[in-house]
ROBA-210243 format. One line per field, with one value per residue: residue number from 0; residue in one letter; x, y, z of N, C-alpha, C in turn. Coordinates in Angstrom, 1 decimal, decimal comma. Example, Ala and Ser with C-alpha at 12.3 -4.5 7.8 and 13.67 -1.06 7.14 Angstrom:
# residues 2
k = 0;1
r = A;S
nxx = 13,2;12,8
nyy = -5,7;-2,2
nzz = 7,8;7,1
caxx = 12,3;13,7
cayy = -4,5;-1,1
cazz = 7,8;7,1
cxx = 13,2;12,9
cyy = -3,3;0,0
czz = 7,8;7,9
END
This chain:
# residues 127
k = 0;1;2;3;4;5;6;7;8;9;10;11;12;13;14;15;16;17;18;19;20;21;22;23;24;25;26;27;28;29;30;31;32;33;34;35;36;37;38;39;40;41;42;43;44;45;46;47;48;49;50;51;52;53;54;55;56;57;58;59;60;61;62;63;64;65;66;67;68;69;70;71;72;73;74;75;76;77;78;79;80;81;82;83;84;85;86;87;88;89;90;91;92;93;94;95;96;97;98;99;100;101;102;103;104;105;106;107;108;109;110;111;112;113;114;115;116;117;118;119;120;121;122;123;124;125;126
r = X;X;X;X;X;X;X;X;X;X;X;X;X;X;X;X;X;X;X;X;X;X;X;X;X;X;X;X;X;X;X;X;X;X;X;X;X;X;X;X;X;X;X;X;X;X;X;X;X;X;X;X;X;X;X;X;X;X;X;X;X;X;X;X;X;X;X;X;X;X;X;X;X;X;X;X;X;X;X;X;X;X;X;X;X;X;X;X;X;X;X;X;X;X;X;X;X;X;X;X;X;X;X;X;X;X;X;X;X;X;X;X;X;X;X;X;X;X;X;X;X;X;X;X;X;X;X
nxx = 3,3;3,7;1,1;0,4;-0,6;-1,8;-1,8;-3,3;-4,1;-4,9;-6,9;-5,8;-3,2;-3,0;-4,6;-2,4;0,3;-1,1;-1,6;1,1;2,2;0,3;1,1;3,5;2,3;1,5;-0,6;-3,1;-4,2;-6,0;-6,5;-8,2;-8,2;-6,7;-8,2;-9,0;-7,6;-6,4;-8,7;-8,5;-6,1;-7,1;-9,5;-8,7;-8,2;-5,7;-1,8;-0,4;2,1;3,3;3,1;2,3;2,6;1,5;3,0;1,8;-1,9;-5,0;-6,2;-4,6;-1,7;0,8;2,8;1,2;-0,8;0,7;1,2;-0,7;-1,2;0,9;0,5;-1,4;-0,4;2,6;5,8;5,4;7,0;7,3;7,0;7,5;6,0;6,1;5,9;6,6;8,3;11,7;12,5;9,6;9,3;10,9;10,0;7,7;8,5;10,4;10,9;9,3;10,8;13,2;12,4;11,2;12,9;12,5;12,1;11,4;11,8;10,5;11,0;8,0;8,1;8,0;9,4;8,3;10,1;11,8;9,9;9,6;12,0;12,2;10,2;10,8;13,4;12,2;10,8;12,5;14,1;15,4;13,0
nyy = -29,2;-25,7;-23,2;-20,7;-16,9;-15,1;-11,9;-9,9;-7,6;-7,7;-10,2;-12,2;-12,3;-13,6;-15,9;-17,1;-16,7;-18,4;-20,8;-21,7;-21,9;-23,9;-26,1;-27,1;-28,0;-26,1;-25,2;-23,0;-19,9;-16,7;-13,4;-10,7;-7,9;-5,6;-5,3;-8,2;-9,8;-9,2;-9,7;-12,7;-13,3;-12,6;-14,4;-17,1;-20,2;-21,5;-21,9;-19,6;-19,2;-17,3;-14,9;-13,5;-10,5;-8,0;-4,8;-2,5;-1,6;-1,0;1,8;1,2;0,0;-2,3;-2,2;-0,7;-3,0;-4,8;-3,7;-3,8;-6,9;-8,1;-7,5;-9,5;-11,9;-12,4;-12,3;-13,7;-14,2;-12,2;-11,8;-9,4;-8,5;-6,8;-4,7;-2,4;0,4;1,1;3,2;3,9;1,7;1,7;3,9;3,0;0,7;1,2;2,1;-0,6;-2,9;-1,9;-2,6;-5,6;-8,4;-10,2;-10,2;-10,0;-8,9;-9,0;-8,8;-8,6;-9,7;-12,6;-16,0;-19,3;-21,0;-18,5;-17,7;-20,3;-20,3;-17,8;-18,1;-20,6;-19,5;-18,0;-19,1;-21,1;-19,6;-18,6;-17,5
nzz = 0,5;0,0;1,6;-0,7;-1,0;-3,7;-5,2;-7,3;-9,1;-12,2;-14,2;-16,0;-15,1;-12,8;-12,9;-14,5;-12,7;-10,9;-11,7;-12,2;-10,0;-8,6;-10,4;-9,2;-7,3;-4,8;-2,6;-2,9;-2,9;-3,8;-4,4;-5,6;-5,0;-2,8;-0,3;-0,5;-0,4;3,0;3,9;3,3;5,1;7,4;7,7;6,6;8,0;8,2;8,2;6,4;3,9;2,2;0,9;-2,4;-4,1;-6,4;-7,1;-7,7;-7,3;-8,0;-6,9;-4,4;-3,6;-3,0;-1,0;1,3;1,7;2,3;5,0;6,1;6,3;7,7;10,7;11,0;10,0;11,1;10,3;7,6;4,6;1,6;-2,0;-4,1;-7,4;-10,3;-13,7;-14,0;-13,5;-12,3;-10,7;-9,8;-8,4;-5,9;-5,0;-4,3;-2,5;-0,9;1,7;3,3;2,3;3,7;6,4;6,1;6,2;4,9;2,3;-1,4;-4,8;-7,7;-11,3;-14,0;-17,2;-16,3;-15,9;-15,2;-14,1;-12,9;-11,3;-9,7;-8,4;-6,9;-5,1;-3,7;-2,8;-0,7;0,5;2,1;3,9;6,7;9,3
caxx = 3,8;3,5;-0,5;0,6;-1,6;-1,2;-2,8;-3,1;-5,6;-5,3;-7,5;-5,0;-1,9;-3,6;-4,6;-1,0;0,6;-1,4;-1,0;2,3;2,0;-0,5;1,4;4,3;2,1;1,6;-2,1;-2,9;-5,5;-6,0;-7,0;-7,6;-7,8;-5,8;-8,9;-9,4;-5,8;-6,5;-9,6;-8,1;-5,4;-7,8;-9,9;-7,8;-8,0;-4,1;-1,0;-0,2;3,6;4,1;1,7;2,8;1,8;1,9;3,2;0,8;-2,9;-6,1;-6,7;-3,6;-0,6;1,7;3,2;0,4;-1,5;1,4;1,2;-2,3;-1,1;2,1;0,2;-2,3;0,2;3,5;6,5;5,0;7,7;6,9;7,5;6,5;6,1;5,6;6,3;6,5;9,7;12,5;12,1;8,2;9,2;11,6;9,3;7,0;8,8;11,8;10,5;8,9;12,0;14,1;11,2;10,9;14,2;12,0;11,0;12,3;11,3;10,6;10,3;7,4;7,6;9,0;9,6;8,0;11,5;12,3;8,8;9,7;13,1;11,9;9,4;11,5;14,6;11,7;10,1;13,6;14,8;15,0;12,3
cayy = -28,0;-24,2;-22,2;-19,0;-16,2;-14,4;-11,1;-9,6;-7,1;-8,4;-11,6;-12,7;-12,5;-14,0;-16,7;-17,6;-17,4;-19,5;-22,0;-22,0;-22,3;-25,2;-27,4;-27,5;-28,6;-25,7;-24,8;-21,2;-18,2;-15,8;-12,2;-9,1;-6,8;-5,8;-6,2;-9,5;-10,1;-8,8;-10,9;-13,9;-13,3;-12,7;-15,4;-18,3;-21,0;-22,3;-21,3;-18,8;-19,5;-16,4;-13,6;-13,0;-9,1;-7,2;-3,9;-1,7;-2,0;0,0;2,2;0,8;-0,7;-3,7;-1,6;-0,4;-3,7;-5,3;-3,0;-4,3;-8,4;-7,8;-8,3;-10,8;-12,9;-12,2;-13,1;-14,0;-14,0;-11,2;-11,8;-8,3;-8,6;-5,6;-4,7;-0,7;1,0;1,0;4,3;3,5;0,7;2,2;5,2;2,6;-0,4;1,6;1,7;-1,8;-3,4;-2,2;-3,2;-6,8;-8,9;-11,5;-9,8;-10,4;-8,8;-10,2;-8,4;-9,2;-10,7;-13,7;-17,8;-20,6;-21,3;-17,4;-17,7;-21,1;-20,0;-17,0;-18,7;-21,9;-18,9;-17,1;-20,0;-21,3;-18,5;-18,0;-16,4
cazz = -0,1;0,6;1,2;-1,5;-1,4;-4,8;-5,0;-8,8;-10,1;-13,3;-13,6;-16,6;-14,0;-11,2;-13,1;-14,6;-11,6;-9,5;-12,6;-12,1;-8,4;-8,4;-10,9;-8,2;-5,8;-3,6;-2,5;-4,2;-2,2;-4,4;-4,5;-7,0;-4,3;-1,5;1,0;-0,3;0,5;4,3;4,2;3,7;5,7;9,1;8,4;6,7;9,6;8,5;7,6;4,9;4,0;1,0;0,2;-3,6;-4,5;-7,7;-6,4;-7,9;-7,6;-8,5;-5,6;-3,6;-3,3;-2,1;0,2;2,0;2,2;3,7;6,5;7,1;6,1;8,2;11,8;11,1;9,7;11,4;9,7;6,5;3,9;0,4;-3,1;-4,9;-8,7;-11,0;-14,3;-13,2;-13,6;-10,7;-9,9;-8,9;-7,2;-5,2;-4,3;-3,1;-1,6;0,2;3,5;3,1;1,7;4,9;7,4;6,0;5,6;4,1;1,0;-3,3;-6,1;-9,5;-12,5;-15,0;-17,4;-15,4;-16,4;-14,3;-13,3;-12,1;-10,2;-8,3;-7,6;-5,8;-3,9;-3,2;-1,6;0,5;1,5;2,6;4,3;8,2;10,3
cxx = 3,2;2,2;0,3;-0,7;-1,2;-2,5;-2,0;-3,9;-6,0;-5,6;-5,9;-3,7;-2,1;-3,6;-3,3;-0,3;0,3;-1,7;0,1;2,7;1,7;0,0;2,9;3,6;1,7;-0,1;-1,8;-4,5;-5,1;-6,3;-7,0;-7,9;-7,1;-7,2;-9,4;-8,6;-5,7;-7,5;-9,3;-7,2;-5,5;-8,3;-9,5;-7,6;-6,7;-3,2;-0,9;1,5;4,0;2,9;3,3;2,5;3,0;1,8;1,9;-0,5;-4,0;-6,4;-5,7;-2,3;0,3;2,2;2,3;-0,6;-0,5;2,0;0,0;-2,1;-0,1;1,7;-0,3;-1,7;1,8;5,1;6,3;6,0;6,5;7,6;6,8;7,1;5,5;6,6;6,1;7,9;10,7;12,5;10,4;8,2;10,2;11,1;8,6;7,0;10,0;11,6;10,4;10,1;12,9;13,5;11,0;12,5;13,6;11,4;11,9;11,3;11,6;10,4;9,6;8,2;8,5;8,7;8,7;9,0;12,0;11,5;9,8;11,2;13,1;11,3;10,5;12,8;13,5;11,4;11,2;14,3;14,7;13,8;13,1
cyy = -26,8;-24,0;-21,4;-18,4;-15,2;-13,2;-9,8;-8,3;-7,1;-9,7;-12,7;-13,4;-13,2;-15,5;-17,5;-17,7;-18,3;-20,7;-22,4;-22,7;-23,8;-26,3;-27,8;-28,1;-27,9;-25,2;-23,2;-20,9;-17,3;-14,7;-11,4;-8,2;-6,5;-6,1;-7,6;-10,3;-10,3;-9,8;-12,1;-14,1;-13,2;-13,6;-16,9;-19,0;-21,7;-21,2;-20,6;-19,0;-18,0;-16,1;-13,1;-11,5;-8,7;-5,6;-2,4;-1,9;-1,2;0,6;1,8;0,3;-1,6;-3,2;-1,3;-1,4;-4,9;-5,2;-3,7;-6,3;-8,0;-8,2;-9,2;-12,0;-12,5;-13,0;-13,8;-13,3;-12,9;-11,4;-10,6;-8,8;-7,5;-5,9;-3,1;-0,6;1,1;1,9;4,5;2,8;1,2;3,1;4,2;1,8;-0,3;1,0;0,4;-2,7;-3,8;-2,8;-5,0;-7,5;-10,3;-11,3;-9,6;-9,6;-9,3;-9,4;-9,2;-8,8;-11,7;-15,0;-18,3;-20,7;-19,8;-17,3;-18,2;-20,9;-18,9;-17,5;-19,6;-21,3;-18,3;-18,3;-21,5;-20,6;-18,4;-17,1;-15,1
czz = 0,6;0,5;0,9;-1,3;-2,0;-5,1;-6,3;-9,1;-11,2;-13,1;-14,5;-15,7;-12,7;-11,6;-13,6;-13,5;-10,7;-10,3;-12,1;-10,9;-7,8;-8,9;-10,3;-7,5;-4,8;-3,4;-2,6;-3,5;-3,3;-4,0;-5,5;-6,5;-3,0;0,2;0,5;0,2;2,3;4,6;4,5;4,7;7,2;8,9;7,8;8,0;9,3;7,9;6,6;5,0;3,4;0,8;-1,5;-4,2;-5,6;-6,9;-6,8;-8,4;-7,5;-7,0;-4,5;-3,9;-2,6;-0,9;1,5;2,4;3,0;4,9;7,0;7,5;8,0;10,2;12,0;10,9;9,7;10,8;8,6;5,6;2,5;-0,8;-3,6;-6,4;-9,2;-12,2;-14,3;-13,2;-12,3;-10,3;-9,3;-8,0;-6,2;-4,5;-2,9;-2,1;-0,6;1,5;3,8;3,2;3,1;6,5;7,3;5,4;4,5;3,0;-0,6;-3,8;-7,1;-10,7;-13,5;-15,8;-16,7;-16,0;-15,2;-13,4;-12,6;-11,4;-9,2;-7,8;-6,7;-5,2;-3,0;-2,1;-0,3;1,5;2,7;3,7;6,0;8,0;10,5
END
């Protein structure tokens, strides 16, 4: 199965998703901040398949830490999840959005099954 690395700042949401994650089968990195996110992502010694990010986070945002992911781990598909209004996400994932062909959103609250179907199309997807 897939290395996810799911990056929350709520511990609550961190932990349910990488429930959900783990009882597919897929090995689950976590984070609850965007430099823990970067951290892992320089010194992880294997593959990362899907960085999962909650678009808005204390002091940051999805957008801005997957400018920092984005070279370390080139071509790394993006699932963003928020439960933030479309006009926030749109302020902040425009740019992003058209820069990455490899990226979904999900709105919280989300099923098991609307998770692994997003994962299961990114992690499908051409390079």
């Amino acid at each position: 199965m897939a290395t996810i690395l799911v990056l929350d700042d709520e511990p609550s949401n961190l932990e349910v998703i990488s429930a959900m994650l783990a009882r597919r089968g897929h090995n689950v990195l976590t984070a609850s901040t965007g430099g823990d996110a970067v951290n892992i992502c320089r010194t992880h010694p294997e593959a990362i398949d899907l960085v999962i990010a909650d678009v808005v986070l204390r002091g940051s945002n999805a957008a801005a830490i997957t400018r920092e992911i984005a070279p370390l781990r080139p071509g790394v598909p993006f699932l963003y999840v928020s439960g933030t209004s479309k006009e926030v996400l749109d302020e902040l994932l425009d740019s992003e959005a058209d820069e990455r062909p490899r990226a979904r959103f999900l709105a919280k609250p989300f099923t098991t099954g609307q998770l692994i179907s997003e994962v299961e199309l990114l992690l499908q997807a051409p390079e």
